[in-house]
N, C-alpha and C positions, 0 to 999 in steps of 0.2 A: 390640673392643667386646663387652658381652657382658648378656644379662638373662633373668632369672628365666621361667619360662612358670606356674608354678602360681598368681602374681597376676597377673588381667589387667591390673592397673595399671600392670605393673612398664616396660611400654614404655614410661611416661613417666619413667624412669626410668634410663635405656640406661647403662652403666659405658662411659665415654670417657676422658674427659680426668679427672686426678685432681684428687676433690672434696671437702670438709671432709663436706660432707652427704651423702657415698655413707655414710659410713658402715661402712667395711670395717674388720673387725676386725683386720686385719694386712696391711700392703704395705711392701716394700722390700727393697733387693738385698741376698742373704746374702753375694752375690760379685759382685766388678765392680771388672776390671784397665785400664779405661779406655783397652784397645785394641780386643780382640781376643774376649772374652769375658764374660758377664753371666748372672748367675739371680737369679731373686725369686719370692716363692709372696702370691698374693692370695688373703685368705678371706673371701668375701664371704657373711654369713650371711644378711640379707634376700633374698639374690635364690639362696642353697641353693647354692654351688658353689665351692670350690677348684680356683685355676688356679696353675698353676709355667710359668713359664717360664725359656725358655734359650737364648741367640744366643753365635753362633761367626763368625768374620772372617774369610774367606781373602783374603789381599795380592792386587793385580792391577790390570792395567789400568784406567783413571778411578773408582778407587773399591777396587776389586776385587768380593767378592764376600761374598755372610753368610748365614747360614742362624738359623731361630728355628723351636724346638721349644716346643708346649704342650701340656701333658700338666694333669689333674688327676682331679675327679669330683664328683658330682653330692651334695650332703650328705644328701637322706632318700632311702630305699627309693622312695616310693611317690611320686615326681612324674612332674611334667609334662615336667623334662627344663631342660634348658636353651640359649638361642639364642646362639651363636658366631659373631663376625662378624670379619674384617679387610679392611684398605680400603688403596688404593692409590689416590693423587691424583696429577695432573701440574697443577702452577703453573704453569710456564714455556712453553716452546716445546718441539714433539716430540710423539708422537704414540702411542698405546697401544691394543693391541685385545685381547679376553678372549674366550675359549672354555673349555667346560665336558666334558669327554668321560671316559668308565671311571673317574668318581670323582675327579677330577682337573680343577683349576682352574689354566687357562694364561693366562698374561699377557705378549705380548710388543711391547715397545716399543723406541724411540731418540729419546733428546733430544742438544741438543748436549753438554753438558758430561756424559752420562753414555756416550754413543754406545750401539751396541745392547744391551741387555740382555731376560734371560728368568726369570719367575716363574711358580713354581708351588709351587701349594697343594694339599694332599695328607694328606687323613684316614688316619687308623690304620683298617683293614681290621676292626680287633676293635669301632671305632666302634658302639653301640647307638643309635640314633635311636628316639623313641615312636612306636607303631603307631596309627592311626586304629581306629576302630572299624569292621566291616562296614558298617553301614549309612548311615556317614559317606562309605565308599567308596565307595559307588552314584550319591553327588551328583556332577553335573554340573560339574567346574570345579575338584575338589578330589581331589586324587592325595595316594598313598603319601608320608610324609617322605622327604626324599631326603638322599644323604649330604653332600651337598657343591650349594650350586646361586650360582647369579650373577648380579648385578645390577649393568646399565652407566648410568650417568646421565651429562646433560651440565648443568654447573653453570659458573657464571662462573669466571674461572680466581681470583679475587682473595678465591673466597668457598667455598675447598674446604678451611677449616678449620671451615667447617659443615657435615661431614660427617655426624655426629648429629642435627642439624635433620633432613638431606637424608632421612635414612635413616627416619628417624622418621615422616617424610610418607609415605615407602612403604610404610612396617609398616603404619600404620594404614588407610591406604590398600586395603590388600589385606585387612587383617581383618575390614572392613566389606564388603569384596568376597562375602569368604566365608560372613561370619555371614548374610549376604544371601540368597545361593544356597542352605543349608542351611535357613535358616525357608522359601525359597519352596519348598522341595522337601521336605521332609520335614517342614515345622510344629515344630521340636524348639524347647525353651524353655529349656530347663534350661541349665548353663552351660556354654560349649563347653572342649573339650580349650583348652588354651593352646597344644601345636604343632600342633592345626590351622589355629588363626587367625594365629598367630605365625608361622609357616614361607615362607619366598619360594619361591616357580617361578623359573627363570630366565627371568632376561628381558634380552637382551642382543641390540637392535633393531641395524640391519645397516648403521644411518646413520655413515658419521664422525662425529669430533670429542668422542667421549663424551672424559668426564678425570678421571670416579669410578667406581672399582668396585669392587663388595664383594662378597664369599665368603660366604656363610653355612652355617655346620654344626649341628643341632638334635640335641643329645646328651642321654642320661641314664645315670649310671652312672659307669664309667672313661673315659677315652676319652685320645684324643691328635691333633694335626695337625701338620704339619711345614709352614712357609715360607720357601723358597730363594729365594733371587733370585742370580742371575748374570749378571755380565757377560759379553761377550765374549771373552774371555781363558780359552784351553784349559788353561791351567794353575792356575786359579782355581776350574772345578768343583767344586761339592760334592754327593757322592752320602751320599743320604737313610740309608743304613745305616751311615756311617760318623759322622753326627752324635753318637750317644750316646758313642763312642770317644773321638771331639774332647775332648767335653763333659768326659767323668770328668780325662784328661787336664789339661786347661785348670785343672778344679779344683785337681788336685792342685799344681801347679804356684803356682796363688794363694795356696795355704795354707804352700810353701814360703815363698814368695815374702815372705808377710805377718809369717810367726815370723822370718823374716831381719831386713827392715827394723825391724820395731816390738821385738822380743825380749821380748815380754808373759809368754812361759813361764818366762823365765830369773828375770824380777820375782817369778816369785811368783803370776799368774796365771792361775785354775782353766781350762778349757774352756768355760765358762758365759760367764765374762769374756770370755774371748779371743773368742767367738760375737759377744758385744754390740757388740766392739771393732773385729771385719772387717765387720758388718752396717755400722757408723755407717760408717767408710769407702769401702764399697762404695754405700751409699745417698747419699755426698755426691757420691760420681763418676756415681751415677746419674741423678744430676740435673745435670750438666753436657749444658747444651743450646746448638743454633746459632739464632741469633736474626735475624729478616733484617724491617727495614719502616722509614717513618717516623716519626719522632716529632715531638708538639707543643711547640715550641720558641718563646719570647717572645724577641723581637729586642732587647727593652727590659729593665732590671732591674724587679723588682718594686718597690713604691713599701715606704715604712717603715710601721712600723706607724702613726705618729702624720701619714701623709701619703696618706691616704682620697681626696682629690680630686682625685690628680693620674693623671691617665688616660694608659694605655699602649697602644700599637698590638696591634689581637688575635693573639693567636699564631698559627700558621701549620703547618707539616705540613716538616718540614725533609728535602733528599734523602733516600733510603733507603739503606743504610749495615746491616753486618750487625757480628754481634756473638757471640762464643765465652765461653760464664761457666757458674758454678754460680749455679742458684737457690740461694734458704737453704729452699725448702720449697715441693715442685710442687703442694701443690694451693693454697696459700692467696699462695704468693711467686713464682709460675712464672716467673722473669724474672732481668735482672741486678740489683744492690744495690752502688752503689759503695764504700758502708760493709761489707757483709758480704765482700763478695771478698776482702779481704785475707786475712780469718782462713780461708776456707776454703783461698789457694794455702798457707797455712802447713801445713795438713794434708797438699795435695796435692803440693804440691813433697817434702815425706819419701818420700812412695809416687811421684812419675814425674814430676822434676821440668824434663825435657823439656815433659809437657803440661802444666802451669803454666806455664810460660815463653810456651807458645802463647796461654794464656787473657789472661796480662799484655798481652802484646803487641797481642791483642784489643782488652782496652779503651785501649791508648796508641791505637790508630788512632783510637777515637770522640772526642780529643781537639782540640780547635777550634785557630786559632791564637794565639788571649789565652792557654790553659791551661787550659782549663776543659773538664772531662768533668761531662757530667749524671749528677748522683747516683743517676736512677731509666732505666734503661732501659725506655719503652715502646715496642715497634716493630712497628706496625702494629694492626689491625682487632682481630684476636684480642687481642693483647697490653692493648689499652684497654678490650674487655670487660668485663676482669675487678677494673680500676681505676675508684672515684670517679671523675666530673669533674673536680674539685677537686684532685683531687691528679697530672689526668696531664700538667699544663703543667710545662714544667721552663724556669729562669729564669738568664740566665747570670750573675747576681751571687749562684748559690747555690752553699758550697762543701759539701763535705763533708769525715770525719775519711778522711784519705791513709794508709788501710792498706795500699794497695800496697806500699808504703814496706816494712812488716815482710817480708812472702816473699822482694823485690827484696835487702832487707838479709841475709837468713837465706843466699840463695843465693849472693852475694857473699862472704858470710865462707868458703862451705864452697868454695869456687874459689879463695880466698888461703891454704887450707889448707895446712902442711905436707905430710902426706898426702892430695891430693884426690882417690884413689883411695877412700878409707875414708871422707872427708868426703860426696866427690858420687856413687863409680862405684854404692853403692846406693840412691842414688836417681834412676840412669837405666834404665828400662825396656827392657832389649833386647827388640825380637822380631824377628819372621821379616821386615820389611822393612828390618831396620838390623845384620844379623850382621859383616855386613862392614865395618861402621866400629867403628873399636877406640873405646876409652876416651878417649884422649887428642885425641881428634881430636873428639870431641863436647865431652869439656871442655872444648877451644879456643872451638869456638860457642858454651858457656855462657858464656864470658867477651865473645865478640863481641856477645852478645845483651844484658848485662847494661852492658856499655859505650852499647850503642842506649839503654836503659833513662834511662841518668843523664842526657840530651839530655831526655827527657821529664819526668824527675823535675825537674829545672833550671828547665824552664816549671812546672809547676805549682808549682812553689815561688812566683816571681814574681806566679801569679796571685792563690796568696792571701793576698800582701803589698799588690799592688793592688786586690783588691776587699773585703777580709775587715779591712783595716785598723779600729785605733778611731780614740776621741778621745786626743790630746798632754798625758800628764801629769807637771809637776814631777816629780823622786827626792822633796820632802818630801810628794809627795801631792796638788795642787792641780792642775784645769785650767790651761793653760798657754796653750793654741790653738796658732797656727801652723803651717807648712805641713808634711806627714806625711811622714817621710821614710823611707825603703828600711831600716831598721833598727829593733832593738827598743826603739828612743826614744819606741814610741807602742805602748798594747797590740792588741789583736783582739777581733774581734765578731762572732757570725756573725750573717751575714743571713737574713732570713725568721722573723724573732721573731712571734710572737701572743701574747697573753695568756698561755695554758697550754702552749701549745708552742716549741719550737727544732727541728723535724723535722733540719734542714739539721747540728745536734750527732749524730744517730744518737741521741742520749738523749732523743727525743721529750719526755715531757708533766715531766720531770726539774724541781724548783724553782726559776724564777729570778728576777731582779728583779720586781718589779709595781708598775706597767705597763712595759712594755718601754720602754727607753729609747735613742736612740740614743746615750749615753754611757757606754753599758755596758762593763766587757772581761769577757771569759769568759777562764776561768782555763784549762780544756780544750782552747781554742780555741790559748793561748798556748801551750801545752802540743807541742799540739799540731805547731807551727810549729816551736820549739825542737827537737824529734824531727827536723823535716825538714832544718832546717838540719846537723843532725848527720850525716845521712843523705847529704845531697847531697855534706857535704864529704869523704865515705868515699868515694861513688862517684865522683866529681872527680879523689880519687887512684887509685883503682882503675882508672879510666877513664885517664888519663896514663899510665902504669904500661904499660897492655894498647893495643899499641901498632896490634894488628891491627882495634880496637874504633871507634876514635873519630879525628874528624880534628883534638882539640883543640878543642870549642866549648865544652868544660864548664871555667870559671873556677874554683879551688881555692880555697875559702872559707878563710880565716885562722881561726887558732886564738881569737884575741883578739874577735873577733864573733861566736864561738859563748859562750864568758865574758861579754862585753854582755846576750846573751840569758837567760843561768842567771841575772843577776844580777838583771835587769831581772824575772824572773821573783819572785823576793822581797820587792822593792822593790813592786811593783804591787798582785801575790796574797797575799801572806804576812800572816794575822791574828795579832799576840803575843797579843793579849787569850784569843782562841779554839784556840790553839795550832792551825790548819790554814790550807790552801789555800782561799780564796773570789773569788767573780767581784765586779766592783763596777759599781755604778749612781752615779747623780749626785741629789744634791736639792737645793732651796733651801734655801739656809744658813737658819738660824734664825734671825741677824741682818740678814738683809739686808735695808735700805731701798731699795726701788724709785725712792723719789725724792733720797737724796744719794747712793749708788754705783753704780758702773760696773754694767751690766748683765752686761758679762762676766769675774765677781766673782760673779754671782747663785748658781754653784751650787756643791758641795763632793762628792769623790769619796766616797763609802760602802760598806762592804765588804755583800754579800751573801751570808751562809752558811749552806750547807746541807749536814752532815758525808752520805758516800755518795759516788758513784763519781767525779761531779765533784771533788769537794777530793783525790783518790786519784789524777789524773794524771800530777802532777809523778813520783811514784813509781811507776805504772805504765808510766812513759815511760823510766825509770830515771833520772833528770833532779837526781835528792837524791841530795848523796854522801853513802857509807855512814857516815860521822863525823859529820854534821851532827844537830842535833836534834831538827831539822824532823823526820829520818825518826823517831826515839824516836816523836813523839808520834803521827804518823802511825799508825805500828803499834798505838799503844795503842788508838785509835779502832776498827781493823781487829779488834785482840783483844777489845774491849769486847761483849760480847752484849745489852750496854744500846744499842748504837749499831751496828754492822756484822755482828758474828758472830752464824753459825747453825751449826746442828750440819747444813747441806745444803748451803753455801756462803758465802760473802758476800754480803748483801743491799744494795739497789742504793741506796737513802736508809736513813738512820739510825732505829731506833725510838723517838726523841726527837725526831725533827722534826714539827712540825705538821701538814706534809703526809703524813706516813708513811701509805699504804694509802689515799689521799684519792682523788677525782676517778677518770679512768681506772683509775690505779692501774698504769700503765705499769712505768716505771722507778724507781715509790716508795715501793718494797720487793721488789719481785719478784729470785731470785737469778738473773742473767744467766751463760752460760756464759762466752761471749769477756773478761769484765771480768773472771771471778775468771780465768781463763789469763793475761790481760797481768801480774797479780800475783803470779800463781806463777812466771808466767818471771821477771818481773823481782826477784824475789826469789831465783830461783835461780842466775842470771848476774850479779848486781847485788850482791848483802848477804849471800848465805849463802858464799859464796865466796872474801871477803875479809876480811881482817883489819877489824873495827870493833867501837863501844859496844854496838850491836844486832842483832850477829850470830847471838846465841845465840834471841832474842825473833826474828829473819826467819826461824832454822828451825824452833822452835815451830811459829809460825806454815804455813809450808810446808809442814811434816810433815803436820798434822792437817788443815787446809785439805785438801789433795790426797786424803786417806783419804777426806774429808766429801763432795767428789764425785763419787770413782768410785763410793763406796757409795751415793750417793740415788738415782744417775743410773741404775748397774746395777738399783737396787730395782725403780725408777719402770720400767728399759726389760722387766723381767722379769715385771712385771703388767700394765704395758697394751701389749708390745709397739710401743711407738712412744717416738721420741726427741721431747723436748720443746724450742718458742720459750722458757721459762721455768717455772723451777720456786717453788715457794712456800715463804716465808722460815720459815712457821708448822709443817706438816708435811712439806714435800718434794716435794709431789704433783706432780706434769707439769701446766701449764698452757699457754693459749696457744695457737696454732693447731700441729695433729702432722700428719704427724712434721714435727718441721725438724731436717731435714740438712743445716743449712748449719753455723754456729758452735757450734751444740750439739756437732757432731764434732769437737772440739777435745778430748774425753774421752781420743782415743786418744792425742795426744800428752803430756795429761797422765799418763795410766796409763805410758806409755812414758819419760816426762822427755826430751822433746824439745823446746827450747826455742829 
């Protein structure tokens, strides 16, 4: 934590957790190997101060051991300096005591799962702290700043993610103290230094049970502190002069490491580039966090749009359950995203595709035993914070788009490789706790792991044929009724329609029928499914195949069921009139007499269409063969700049739809990173690689596309330093809540063509 002293205000203000409204003009990691090593430089200009920091790992006993340097300086000559704080909480069980001696903050504790360890906090010696004035120093109760002082508190254990609250209450607390003592002692009016109101005494009472404790350093200038924490394990020690060695090291090693996997120099790109390119990367793995609490869970589905009166049991608080993911954007998304996960393991798994496997695996555990994982991870106190009401129940008849599927699939093909030395061995992360296991004996566990994988994939297939089903319509077109069967003889629909939204599509407030109808199929949705089916029946054989994997639960889907579904896909979505992919609604015929025909006769399918990223499925899923002329027209829509094309990407609705730029303004124009990626991959494994009509129009296409986002994206990351949720279809600009390093880092592998 950290705050300004030359505004007294600025304590209501503390830098904690990362906020849309701190307002800093620059955060996130230039480096981060997502083991072992991490830097990033905050410049926080309202509150006058740059900080860098830099953490190192050593292997070891329950954890091992890790050290974190912070260096920076204070931005004008003439302040007040600024207040440095870091805090150590225990949740759980175990026990922790702090002392403060020769400039040096000791922390030594044991819980169970970490057994003993010891920290210590430790200013740079050349540390300038502001001096009091004389006559400040005569009062009663008010000493010299110190370099380093401590503060023990005892807080609920369930509520020491209020650490800033906590901390808050003593700052102000003691500035009133002081401001106190100096008016009773001196009458002074004028306005007090900010570190002498601002600065703690220690105070570190002799009771047990304390479980917060915080450091604080009152600096102006240059300055540095160094925090070690160690285990118990003598061959884990890290000695405080040997940090900077690590450090340089470490780096140099990332930079190898990154021109290896990615080969951005060999493309053609400058140092500028390649900076923007390890920054997004390092920033997505910086935001991979451990998530632990419960979440509000309805027992019940939610009711349909058009069934308001029918009442559900209240939701409830389900066990607590932890959870390994990337957000897509720590201050505004700090959490898991079942929709975004995908596209970030696709980044993650190139660079260490070990910890992707782990994150996968993560979210298979929060899987229920219907199939169903909750699209929104909230878990816990903190985690609901920072969520509406509204939006933190999650309902089990809700699915979402199954991008696990892409990394699960990516990493599968590169383990059936010819060469899976050259396919997988760089994208496994050696370090210092795994030298000893070769290649080959890791890629065995990729394949055991990825065989676990298709048991999982299996059920959620299942689930969203049970609950995501539609309505049963004739091949000529017509409601048909009858009971839904296991196959694509009926289309899909997702659940949790409103008016203006599909939250449960990922394409939020995106055009679609009006009013929501439960007769609706979504075309993305079918899309969607046919993807999985494809998916499963790879892993099915891959899974058979890998005989150390699986004990034989995954059933090997037939060829002639995934053709059912291509076909049925046509047949359902397919507009000749409008030459594209649309979702369809149901209305009453124009003929129908409610008094001589059947009531269930009353209503007749109708296509809904809206050119933009839904009608772009079928071909982002690869799902159109490259002969067909569905894709011809497709393309043409994509190339048209009356309707998709921007000189910054592909924009998300057409500029001939009604709604284009309407309402939110979510997804109804804005250019999305993850949607133009599935296009350029699938255009680059898909159409530009085979022989067809529209091979020469998908590399056009690809060529220039590709050019169109590394350029707006480097523009945009090169003036405002931050990666953007979306960019704008009009000029380019970063919109959206920043940075998000979740799917926006999807640049590297497009700059790299990794697909």
């Amino acid at each position: 934590m950290w705050f300004g002293l030359d505004n007294q205000r600025n304590w209501d203000s503390i830098r904690h957790s990362c906020e849309l409204g701190d307002n800093l003009s620059e955060y996130g990691y230039a480096r981060h190997n997502g083991r072992d090593f991490g830097e990033q430089t905050m410049l926080d200009i309202d509150h006058g101060v740059e900080i860098k920091s830099e953490f190192i790992k050593m292997p070891g006993m329950n954890g091992g051991s890790w050290a974190a340097r912070f260096s920076g300086k204070t931005l004008k000559e003439d302040t007040d300096g600024v207040s440095l704080m870091y805090y150590f909480g225990l949740e759980g069980n175990g026990t922790m005591a702090m002392s403060v001696l020769d400039d040096m903050l000791t922390i030594r504790g044991k819980t169970p799962e970490l057994g003993r360890f010891n920290v210590r906090i430790v200013p740079a010696q050349s540390n300038v702290s502001p001096q009091l004035p004389e006559n400040l120093l005569k009062v009663d109760g008010i000493s010299s700043v110190s370099k380093i002082s401590g503060v023990a508190l005892k807080v609920p254990k369930t509520e020491v993610w209020r650490a800033k609250e906590f901390i808050s209450q003593k700052v102000v607390a003691s500035a009133k103290t002081r401001m106190i003592k100096v008016i009773e002692q001196t009458e002074r009016k004028e306005p007090f230094p900010g570190h002498m109101l601002f600065s703690l005494d220690t105070d570190i009472p002799n009771k047990k049970g304390k479980n917060l404790f915080f450091a604080q350093m009152v600096v102006r200038g240059e300055f540095s502190f160094d925090v070690v924490y160690e285990c118990a394990d003598e061959s884990a020690k890290i000695d405080n002069e040997s940090i900077d060695t690590i450090v340089n090291n470490k780096r140099k090693d990332f930079d190898a490491r990154f021109d290896s996997v990615f080969g951005l120099r060999e493309k053609g790109f400058d140092n500028t580039e390649i900076e923007m390119a390890r920054n997004a990367l390092s920033s997505l793995i910086g935001g991979i966090g451990y998530f632990y609490g419960s979440g509000l869970v309805s027992k019940d589905p939610k009711p349909e749009y058009d069934q308001r009166d029918v009442r559900i049991a209240d939701p409830e608080l389900c066990e607590p359950y932890s959870l390994f993911a990337a957000a897509p954007s720590r201050p505004f998304f700090p959490r898991g995203f079942l929709w975004d996960e995908g596209f970030h393991q696709l980044v993650l798994g190139h660079w260490d595709s070990e910890l992707s496997v782990e994150i996968l695996h993560s979210w298979f555990q929060t899987m229920d035993s219907n199939g169903w994982i909750a699209r929104e991870q909230i878990l816990g106190e903190e985690a609901r914070s920072k969520v509406p009401k509204e939006f933190q129940v999650q309902y089990p008849n809700f699915a979402n788009p199954p991008t696990l599927l892409l990394p699960i699939q990516m990493l599968a093909s590169w383990t059936k490789a010819a060469n899976v030395t050259e396919s997988l061995g760089k994208t496994i992360n050696v370090d210092s706790r795994a030298q000893d296991i070769n290649i080959e004996t890791r890629t065995q566990a990729m394949r055991d792991n990825i065989g676990q994988m298709a048991e999982y994939v299996s059920k959620m297939l299942e689930f969203f044929h049970r609950t995501q089903a539609g309505e049963v319509y004739n091949v000529a077109g017509g409601l048909s009724g009858g009971e839904q069967r296991m196959n694509a003889a009926y289309g899909f629909r997702w659940r949790g329609r409103t008016m203006d939204h599909t939250l449960t599509s990922g394409i939020d407030d995106y055009p679609r029928a009006r009013p929501p109808s439960t007769g609706e199929l979504h075309v993305d949705l079918f899309s969607w499914v046919t993807y999985m089916e494809m998916v499963n029946a790879e892993l099915a054989t891959f899974a058979s195949s890998n005989t150390n994997s699986t004990e034989g639960n995954v059933a090997i889907p037939s060829d002639s069921n995934l053709q059912l579904y291509l076909r049925r896909l046509d047949e359902l979505h397919w507009n000749d009139d409008e030459h594209m992919y649309c979702d369809v609604t149901v209305r009453v015929r124009d003929d129908y007499d409610e008094l001589e025909d059947d009531a269930n006769t009353a209503t007749e399918p109708v296509f809904v269409c809206h050119k933009g990223y839904i009608s772009l499925f079928p071909v982002l899923l690869g799902l159109v063969p490259p002969h067909s002329a569905k894709l011809g027209h497709i393309l043409d829509i994509v190339e048209d700049p009356n309707e998709l094309w921007t000189d910054y990407g592909i924009r998300s609705l057409s500029k001939s739809d009604p709604y284009y730029g309407k309402g939110e303004d979510y997804w109804r124009g804005p250019v999305w990173i993850n949607i133009n990626y599935l296009l350029l991959s699938s255009l680059y494994r898909n159409y530009i690689t085979v022989e067809g009509p529209y091979r020469d129009q998908a590399q056009r296409i690809y060529t220039d596309l590709r050019r169109n986002l590394i350029e707006n994206i480097g523009k945009q990351y090169r003036e405002s330093r931050f990666f953007w949720e979306q960019y704008s279809p009009e000029d380019g600009h970063g919109q959206g809540t920043h940075p998000f390093t979740g799917w926006t880092t999807l640049i590297v592998l497009i700059m790299a063509e990794k697909y």
